[in-house]
C-alpha positions in Angstrom: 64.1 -40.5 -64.3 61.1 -43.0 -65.1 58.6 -43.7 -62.4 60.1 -47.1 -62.1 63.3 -45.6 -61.0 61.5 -43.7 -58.5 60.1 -45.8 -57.1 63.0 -48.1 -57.2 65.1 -45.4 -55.3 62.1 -44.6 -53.0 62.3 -48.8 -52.2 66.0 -48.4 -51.7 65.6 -45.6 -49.2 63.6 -47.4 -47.2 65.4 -50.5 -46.7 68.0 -48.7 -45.3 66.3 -46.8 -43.3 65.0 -49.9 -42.3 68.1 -51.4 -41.3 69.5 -48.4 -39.6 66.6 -48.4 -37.6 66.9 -51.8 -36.7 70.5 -51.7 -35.8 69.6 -49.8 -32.9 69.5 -46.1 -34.1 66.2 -44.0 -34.1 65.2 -41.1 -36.2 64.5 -39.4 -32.3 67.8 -37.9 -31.1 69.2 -38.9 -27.4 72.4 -37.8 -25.7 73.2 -41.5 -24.0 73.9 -39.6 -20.9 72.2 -39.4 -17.6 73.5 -35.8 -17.4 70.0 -33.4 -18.0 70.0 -32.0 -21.2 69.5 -28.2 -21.5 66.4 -27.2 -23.3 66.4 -23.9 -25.4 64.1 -24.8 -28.1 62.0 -23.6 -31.0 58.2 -23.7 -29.9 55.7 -24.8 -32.7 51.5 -24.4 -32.8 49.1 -27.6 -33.0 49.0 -26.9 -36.9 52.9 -27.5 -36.6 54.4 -23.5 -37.5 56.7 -22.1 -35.4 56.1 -19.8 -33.1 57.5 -16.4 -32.7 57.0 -15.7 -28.9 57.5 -12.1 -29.6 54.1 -11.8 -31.6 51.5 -10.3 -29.8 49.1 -12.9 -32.3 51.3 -16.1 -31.4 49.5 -19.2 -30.6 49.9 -21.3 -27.7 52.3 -23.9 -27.8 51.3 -27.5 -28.8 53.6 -30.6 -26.7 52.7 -32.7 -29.4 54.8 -30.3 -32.1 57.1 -28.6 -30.5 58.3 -31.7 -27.5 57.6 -34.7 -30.6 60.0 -33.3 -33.1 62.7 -34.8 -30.7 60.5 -37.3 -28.5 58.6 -40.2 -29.7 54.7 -38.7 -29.0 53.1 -41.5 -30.7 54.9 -43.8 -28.5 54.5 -41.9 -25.1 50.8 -42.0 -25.3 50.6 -45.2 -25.2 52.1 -45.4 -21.5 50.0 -46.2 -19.0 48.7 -42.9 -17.8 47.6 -42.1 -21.0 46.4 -45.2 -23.0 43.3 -46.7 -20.8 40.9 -45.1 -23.5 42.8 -47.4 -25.8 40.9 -50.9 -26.5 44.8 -52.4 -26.9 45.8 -51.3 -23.8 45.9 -54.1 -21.0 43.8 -53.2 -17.6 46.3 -54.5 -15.1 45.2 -55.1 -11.9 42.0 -52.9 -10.7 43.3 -49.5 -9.0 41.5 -46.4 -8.0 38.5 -45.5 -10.6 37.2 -42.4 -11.6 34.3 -41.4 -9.9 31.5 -39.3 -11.5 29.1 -37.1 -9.0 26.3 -35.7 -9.4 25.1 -34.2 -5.7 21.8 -33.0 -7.4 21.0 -36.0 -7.9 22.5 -38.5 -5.2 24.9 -39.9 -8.1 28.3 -41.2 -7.9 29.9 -43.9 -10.5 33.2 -45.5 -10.5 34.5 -45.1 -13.9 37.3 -46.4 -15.7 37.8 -46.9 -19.6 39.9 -50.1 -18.3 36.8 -51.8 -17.5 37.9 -53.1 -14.4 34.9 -55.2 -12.3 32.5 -52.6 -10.8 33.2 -50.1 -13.0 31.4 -48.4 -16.1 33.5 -47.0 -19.2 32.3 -43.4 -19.7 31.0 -44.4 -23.3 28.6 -46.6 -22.1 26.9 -44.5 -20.0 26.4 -41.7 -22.3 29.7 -39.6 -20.9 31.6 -38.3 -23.8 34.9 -37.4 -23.8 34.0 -34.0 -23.6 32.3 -33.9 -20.5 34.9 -36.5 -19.2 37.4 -34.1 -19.8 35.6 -30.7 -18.1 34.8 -33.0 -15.0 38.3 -34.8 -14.5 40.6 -32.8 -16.2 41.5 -31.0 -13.1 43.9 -33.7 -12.9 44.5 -35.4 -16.1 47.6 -35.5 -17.5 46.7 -34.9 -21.1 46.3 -37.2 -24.4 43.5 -39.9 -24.2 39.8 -38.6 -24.2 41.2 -35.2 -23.9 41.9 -35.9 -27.9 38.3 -34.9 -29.8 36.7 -37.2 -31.9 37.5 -37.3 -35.6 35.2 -34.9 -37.7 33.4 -36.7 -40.3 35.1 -34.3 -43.2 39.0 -34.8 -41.1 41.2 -31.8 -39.7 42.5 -29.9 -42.5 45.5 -30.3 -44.6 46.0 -27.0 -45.3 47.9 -24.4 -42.8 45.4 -22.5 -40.3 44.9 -19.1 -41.4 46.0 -16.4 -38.4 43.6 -16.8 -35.6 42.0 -19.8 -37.0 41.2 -22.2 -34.0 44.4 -25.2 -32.9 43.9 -28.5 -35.4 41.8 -31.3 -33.9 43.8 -34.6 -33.2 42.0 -38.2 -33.7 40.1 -39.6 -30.9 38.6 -42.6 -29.5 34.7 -41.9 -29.4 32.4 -45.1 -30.1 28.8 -44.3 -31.3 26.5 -43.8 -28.6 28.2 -41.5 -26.5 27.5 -37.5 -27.1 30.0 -35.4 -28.2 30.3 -32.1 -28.4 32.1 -31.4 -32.1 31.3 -27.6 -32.6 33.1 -27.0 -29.3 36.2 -29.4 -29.6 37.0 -26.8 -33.1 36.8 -24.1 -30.6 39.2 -25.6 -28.0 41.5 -27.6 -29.5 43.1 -30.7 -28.5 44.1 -31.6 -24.7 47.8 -32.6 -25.7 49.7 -35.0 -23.2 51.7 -32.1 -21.8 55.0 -33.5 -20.6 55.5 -30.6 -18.5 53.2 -32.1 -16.1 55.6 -34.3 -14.9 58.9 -33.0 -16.3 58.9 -29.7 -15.2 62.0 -28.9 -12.5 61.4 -24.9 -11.9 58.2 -25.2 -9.6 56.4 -22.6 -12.2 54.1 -25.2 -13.3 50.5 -24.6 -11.8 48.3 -27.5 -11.6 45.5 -24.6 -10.4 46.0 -22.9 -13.7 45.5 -26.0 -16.1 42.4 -26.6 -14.0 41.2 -23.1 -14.7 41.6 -23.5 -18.3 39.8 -26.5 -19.1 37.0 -25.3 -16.9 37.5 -22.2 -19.4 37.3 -24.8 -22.1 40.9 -23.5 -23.3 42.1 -27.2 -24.0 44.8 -26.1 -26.5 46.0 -23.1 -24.4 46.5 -24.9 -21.2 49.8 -26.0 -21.3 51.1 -22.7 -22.0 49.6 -20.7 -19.0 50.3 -23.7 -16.8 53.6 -23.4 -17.4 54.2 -20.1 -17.1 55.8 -19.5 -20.8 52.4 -17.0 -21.2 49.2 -15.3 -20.0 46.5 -16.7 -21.7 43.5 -13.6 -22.0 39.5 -15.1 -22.6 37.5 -18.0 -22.7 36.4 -20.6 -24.8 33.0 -21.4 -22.9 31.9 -17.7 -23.4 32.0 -18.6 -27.0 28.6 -19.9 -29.0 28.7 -23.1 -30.5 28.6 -21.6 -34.4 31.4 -19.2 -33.8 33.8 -19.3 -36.8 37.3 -17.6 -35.9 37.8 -17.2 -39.8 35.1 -14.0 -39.8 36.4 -12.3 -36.7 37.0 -8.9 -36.6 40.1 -7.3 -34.5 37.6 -5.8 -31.7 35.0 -8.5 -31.6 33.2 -9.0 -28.6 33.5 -12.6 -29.0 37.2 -14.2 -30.3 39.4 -16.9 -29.3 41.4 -16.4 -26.4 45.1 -14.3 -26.9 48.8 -15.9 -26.2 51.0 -13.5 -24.9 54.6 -15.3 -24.0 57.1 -14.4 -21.0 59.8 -12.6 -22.8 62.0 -13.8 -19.6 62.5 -17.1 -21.1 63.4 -16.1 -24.5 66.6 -15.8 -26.1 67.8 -13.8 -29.2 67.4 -16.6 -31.7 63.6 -17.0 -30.2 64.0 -19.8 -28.7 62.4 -20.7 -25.3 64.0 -22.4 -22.0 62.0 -25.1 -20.6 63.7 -26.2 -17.3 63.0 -30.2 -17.7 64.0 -32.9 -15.5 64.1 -36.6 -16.6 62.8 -38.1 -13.5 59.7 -36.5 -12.4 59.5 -34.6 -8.7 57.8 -36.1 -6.1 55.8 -33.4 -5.9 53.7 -33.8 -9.5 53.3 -37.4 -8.4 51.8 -36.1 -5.3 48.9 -33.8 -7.3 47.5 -37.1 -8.4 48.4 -39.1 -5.8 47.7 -37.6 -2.3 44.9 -38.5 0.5 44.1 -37.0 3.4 42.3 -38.5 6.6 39.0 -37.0 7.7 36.8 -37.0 10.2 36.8 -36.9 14.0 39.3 -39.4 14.5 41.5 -38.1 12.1 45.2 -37.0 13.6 46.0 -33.6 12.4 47.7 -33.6 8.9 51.1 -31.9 10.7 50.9 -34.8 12.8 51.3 -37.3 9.7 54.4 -38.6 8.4 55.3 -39.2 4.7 55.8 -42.6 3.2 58.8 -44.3 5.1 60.6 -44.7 1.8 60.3 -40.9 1.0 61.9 -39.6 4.2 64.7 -42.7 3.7 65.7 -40.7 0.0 64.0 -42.7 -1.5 61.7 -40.8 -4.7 58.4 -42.3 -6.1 60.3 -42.7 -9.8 62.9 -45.1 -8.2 60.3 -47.7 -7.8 57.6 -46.5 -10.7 60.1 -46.8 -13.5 59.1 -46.4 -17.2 60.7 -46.9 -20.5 61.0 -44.6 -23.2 57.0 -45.8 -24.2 56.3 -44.0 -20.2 54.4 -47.7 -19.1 55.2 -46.5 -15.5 55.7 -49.5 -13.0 53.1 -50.1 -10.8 55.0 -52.2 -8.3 52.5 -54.7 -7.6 53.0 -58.8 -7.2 53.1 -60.9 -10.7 53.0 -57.8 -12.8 53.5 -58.0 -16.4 55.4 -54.9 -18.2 54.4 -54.4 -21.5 58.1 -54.4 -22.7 58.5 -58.1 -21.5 61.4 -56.9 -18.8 61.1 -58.5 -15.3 60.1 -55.8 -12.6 59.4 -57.8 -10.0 62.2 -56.7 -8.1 60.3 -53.6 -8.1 57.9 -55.1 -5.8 57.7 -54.7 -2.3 58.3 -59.1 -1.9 61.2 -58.7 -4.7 62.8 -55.6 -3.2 62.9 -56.6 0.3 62.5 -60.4 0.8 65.2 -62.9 -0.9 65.9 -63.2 -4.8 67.8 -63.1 -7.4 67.6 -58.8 -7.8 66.5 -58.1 -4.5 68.3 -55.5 -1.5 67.9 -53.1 -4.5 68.8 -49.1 -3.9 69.5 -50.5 -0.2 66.6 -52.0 0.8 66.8 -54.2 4.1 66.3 -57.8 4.7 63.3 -57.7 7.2 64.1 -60.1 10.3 60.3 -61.2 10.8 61.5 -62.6 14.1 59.4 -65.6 15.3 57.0 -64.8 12.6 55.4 -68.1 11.3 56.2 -68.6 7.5 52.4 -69.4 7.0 51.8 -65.6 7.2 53.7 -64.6 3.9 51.6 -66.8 2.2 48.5 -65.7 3.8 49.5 -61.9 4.4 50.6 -59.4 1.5 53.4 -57.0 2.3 50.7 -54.1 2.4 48.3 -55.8 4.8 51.1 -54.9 7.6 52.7 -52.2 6.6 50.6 -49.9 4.3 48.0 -47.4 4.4 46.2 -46.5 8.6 46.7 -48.9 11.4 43.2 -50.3 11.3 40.6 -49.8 14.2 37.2 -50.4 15.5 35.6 -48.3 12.1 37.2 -48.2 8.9 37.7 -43.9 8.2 37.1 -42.0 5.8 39.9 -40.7 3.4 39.5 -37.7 1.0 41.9 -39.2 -2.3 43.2 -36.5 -5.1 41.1 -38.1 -7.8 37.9 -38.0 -6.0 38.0 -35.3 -4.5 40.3 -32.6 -6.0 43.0 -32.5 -3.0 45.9 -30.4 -4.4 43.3 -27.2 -5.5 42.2 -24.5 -3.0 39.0 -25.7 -1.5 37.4 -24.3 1.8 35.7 -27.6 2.5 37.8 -30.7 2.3 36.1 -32.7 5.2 34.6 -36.0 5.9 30.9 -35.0 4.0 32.6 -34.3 0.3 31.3 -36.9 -2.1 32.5 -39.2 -3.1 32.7 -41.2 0.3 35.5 -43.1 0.8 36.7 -45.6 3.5 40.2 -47.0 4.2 41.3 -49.7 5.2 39.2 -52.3 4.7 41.4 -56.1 4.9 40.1 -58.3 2.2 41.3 -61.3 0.4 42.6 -61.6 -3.2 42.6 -65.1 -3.7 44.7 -66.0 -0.4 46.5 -63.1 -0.2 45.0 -60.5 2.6 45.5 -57.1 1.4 44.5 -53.4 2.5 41.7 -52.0 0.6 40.0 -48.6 -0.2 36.0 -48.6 -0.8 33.4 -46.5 -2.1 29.9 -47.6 -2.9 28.4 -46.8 -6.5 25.0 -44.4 -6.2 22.7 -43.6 -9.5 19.8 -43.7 -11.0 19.9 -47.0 -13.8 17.9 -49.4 -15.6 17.3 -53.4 -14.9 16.7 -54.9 -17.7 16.9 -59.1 -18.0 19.1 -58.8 -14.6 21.3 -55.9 -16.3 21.7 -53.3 -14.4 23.6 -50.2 -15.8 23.2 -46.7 -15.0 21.9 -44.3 -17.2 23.2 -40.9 -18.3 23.7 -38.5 -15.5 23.0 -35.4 -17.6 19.5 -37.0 -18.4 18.5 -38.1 -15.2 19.5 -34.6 -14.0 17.1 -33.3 -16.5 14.5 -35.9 -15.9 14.3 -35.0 -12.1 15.2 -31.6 -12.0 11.2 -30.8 -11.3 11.0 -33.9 -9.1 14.2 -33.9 -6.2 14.0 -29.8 -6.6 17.3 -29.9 -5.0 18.1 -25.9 -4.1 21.2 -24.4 -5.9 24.2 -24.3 -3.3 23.2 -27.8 -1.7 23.1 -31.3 -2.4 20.5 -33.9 -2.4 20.4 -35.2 1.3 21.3 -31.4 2.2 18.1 -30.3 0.6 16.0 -33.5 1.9 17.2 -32.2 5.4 16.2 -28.8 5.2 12.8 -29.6 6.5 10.3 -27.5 9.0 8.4 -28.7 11.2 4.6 -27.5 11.6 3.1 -26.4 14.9 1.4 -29.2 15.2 4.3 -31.7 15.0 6.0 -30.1 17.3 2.8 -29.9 19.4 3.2 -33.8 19.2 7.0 -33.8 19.8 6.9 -31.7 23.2 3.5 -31.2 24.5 1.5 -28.0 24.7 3.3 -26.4 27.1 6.7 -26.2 25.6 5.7 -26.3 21.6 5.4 -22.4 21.8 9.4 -22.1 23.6 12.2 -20.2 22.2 14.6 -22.9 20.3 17.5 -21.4 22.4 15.2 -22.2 25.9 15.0 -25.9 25.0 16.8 -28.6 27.0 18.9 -31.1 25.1 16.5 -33.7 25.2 13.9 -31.6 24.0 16.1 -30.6 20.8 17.4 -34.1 20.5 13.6 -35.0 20.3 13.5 -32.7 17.8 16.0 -33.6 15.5 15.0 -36.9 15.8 11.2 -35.8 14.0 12.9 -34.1 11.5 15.0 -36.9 10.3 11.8 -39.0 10.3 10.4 -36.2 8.2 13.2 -36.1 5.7 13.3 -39.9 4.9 9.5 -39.7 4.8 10.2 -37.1 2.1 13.2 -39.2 0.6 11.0 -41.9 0.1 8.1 -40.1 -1.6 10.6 -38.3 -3.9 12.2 -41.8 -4.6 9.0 -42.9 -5.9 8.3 -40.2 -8.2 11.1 -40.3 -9.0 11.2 -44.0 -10.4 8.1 -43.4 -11.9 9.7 -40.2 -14.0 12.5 -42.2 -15.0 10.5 -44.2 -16.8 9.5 -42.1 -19.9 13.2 -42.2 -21.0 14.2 -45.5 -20.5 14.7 -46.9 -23.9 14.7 -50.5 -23.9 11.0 -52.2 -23.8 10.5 -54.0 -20.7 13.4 -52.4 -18.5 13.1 -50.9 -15.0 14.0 -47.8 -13.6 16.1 -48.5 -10.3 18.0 -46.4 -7.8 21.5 -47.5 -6.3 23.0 -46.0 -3.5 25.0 -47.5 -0.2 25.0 -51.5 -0.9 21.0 -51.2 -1.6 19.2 -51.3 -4.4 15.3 -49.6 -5.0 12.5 -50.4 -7.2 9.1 -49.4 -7.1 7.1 -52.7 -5.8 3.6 -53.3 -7.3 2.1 -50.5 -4.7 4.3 -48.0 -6.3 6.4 -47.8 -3.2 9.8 -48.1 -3.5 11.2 -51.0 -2.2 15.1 -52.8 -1.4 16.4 -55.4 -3.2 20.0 -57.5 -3.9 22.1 -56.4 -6.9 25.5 -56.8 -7.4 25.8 -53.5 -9.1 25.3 -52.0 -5.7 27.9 -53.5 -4.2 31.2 -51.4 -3.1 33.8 -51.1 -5.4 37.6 -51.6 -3.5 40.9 -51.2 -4.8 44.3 -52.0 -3.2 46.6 -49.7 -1.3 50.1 -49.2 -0.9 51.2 -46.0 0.1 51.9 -44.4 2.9 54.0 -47.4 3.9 54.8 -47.2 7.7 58.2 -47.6 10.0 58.8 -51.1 10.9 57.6 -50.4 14.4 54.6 -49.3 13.7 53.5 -52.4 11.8 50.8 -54.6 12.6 51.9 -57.4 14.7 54.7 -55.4 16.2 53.2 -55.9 19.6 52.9 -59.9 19.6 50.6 -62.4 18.0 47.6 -60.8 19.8 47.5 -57.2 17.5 45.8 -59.7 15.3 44.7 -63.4 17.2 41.9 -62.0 19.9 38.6 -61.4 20.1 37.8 -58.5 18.5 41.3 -57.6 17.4 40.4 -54.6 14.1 42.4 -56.4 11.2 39.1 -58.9 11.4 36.8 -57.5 14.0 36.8 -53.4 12.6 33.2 -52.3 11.3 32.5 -50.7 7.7 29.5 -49.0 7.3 28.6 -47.5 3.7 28.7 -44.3 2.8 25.4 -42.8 0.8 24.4 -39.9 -0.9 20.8 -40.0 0.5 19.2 -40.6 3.8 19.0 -43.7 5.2 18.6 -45.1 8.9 19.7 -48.3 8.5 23.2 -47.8 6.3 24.6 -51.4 5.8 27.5 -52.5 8.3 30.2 -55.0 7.2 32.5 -56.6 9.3 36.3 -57.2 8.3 35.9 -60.5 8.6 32.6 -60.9 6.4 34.5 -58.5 3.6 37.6 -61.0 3.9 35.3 -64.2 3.7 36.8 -65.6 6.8 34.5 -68.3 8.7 33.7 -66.8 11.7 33.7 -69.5 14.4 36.8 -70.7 13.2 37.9 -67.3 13.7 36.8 -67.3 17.1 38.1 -70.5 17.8 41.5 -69.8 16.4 42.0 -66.6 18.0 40.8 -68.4 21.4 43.4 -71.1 21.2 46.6 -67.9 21.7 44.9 -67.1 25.0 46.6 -69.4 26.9 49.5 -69.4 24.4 52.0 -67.8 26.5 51.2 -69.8 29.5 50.7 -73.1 27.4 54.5 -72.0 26.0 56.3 -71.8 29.4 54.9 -75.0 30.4 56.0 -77.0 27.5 59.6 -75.4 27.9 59.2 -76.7 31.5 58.0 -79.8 31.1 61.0 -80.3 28.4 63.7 -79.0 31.4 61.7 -81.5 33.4 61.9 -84.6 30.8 65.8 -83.7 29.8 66.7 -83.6 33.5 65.5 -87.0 33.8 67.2 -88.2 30.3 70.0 -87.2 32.0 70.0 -88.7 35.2 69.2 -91.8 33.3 72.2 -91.5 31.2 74.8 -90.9 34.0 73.5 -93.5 35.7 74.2 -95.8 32.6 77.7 -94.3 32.3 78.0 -95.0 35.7 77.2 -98.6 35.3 79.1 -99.1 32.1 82.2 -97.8 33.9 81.5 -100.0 37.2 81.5 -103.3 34.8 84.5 -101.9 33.1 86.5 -102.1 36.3 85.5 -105.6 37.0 86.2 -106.9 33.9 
């Protein structure tokens, strides 16, 4: 056959393929059933062999390979909880950012590769996907920065000898961000591991796919997560120039061993993965979760789950996705990337009239004698969502931020990040329950620019200067100060300086405590300035500023070399809406009568919200609801005093209309009396 033959056939092939294809068939298999399909399947490695579990060499199982030779990978990482590194993929409306700390050095940036407004992309602040990765990947899914950059010289075509380290995948790492290419050969590609979410047998430990990226065993985390096998060593005991092609079989140093579960293999090899379509609500909730903190804080057995939950309701029935996993976010005006209308998947379009709503159930809410100027005014979530608000917004402890869902023995109110909920704010005209944290680092202000600069390299830079002690963080350490003998000479007099601490009164150690937290923000202040004045020998762009950021203030060094406040807007707190836990009807605000909200001092506008910061300071800034919402306060005031005498004004008018009707009709049977009168003369 000629090459024009060939290539005519090869033309052929595809055209039909073509218009199979686009007759509605796909080269991925599907049963067109909602019945679950039973998963004994062939596992295969990253460099796309398969895998006999029974070797005690085996690799670890790659999702990509083994899940993608019936599932469209390519497509499914493109969904929205694995596509934000992707320039193409749209940012939606702002949610809950990343948030980078640092306690050494009194750092904490909201990140997202969406670019949202107050938020940094990793790259452009010298975080690489690497150290994204080993910092967040606690609870990443998978897929996005946890693929490695590509190697200038590309993976290799050519089958992985036995041993040889998992294939690299393609990444998304622009120039200026370090990377760390020796050690991405080492550990292999973070696939998006369905089992995440899919898995139905409650084997799947979130706690052990944390372990393993800390371990720096990318490639091997979905198979000890999953239980399928023990995974034995650890990439991050390994040096950078390790090559797994000259190991020997007792090594001291080798790539970590796969041995696989025999209890979920059959005679043919294959393996049983228990998979459920619909993810439990229980892996949303890794990701998903908050907690309450602080002294107000009920007990979390006193707490109730969202009211849809304990209705039957799952968190899938509302955060749909297509084949392509864009997951629903359920929010007002959304636009799905598919071009199908979901906003009947809204709290508005679910419960309120329209064409799809009173979906899976829902209720028509009555609203009785509620003014229809407040669904115009109000969002759904400004009633119903999140905690009742009060006289001081609380702090909440969130599963991104904070790492709820691992084993911790501190999970209270003084874990960094700090984070305050609710806080009412307005989105246009639309009031709607917030969550806010305020950005802290160490940047540089250049031409009105400010953008923080690379946490590793401040840490280096001030490591000498904040001398922050291992075990504690920065306002820990600035607090662990002594007073001399003579200061506390000056604090209590001669005559009591020399007393046993346990013999002084409470005033006396009040007075104390009080010098010492002088002391510390004396010594805050003096390490602030060296600090700025360090920062400058690696700031790179002629003419910039080194600045500090941290709860709503900003800090330069003024022309005495003293540090001193000034406005930014990069220091201002970043907030992003909140809809769950959605409370019982009877616990929504305005349950009690138009004066929950219209009185003086009533939380949804009067409640206080003071920032939270990583360092010392004795005058935190305080918002008030109302200055967060931009409402105008005297006509607040004046408003809210107009429904004092409401009730009163109310039974008045109703008598004054009994009053004017009475006489109407007094008037009116005198007329018929008179009408009928001249009717009987004529």
């Amino acid at each position: 056959m000629s090459r024009y033959a060939r290539g005519a056939s090869l033309l052929l092939w595809v055209t039909c393929l073509g218009s199979v294809l686009s007759a509605g068939e796909s080269r991925f298999a599907h049963t067109g059933s909602r019945s679950q399909y039973v998963h004994w399947i062939d596992l295969y490695d990253a460099n796309q062999r398969r895998i006999d579990p029974t070797d005690p060499k085996a690799a670890p199982y790659s999702p990509s390979r083994t899940c993608g030779r019936c599932h469209d990978y390519e497509a499914m990482s493109r969904g929205h909880h694995f596509n934000a590194i992707l320039d193409s993929a749209s940012p939606g409306r702002p949610g809950e950012p990343w948030i980078w700390t640092d306690t050494r050095t009194g750092t904490q940036i909201p990140l997202s590769y969406r670019r949202w407004p107050g938020t940094y992309d990793p790259r452009e602040v010298g975080i690489s996907n690497w150290d994204f990765v080993l910092k967040f990947g606690r609870h990443l899914p998978g897929g996005g920065p946890g693929t490695p950059p590509t190697p200038a010289d590309g993976p290799s075509a050519k089958p992985a000898p036995s041993g040889e380290a998992p294939a690299e995948g393609e990444g998304n790492e622009p120039a200026g961000a370090p990377s760390a290419p020796g050690r991405w050969k080492l550990s292999g590609k973070l696939d998006i591991d369905c089992m995440v979410c899919h898995s139905n047998d409650r084997q799947y430990s979130m706690e052990v796919w944390s372990k393993q990226i800390e371990d720096q065993n990318f490639a091997w985390a979905p198979t000890a997560a999953s239980g399928l096998g023990f995974v034995d060593g650890k990439v991050s005991g390994l040096p950078d120039d390790f090559d797994p092609a000259k190991t020997e079989e007792n090594a001291r140093h080798k790539l970590p061993t796969t041995t696989y579960a025999t209890g979920r293999v059959n005679n043919e090899k294959k393996v049983f993965f228990d998979v459920v379509r619909r993810p439990n609500d229980n892996a949303c909730y890794y990701c998903h979760s908050h907690q309450q903190v602080g002294p107000a804080a009920a007990p979390e057995w006193i707490g109730d789950e969202d009211v849809h939950l304990k209705a039957g309701l799952t968190c899938a029935d509302c955060h749909r996705n297509d084949l392509e996993h864009h997951t629903v976010r359920g929010y007002e005006g959304e636009v799905h990337p598919t071009g199908q209308s979901v906003a009947a998947l809204s709290c508005r379009g679910c419960h309120m009239e329209g064409e799809d709503a009173g979906r899976l159930g829902a209720p028509l809410p009555k609203h009785a004698g509620l003014p229809p100027l407040h669904f115009e005014k109000l969002s759904c979530t400004a009633c119903h969502s999140g905690s009742s608000p009060t006289e001081q917004a609380s702090a909440v402890l969130t599963a991104m931020a904070h790492g709820l869902g691992l084993p911790s023995h501190d999970y209270s109110e003084n874990m960094v990040p700090g984070v305050v909920e609710p806080v009412l704010k307005r989105d246009g005209q639309m009031l709607y329950p917030y969550r806010m944290t305020w950005p802290a680092f160490w940047g540089s202000l250049y031409e009105g620019q400010l953008k923080p600069l690379a946490p590793e390299e401040v840490q280096t830079a001030l490591r000498n200067t904040l001398r922050v002690r291992r075990g504690q963080t920065l306002k820990e350490t600035l607090l662990d100060v002594k007073l001399t003998k003579d200061e506390k000479l000056a604090v209590l007099g001669e005559s009591r300086a020399g007393v046993a601490e346990a013999e002084l009164t409470e005033e006396e150690k009040a007075k104390l405590a009080e010098r010492i937290g002088q002391k510390a923000r004396e010594e805050f202040q003096t390490k602030l300035a060296k600090g700025l004045g360090e920062l400058k020998g690696i700031l790179k762009q002629p003419g910039a500023e080194p600045v500090y950021v941290a709860g709503g203030k900003a800090y330069r060094l003024a022309a005495d070399d003293k540090p001193e406040v000034f406005e930014h807007e990069a220091a201002e707190p970043y907030a992003w809406k909140l809809a769950h836990d959605v409370r019982p009807a009877r616990q929504s605000l305005g349950v009690g009568g138009c004066f929950d909200c219209h009185q003086t001092g009533a939380p949804i506008f009067e409640a206080r919200v003071t920032a939270i910061s990583p360092v010392l300071d004795d005058q935190l800034k305080t918002y008030a609801m109302y200055e967060l919402a931009a409402f105008d306060k005297f006509k607040l005031d004046a408003w809210n005093q107009s429904f004092q005498g409401r009730t009163a004004f109310k039974w008045l008018g109703f008598a004054s209309m009994t009053i004017v009707s009475l006489v109407l009709l007094w008037y009116a049977m005198r007329g018929l009396a008179g009408l009928a009168s001249l009717g009987r003369k004529v």
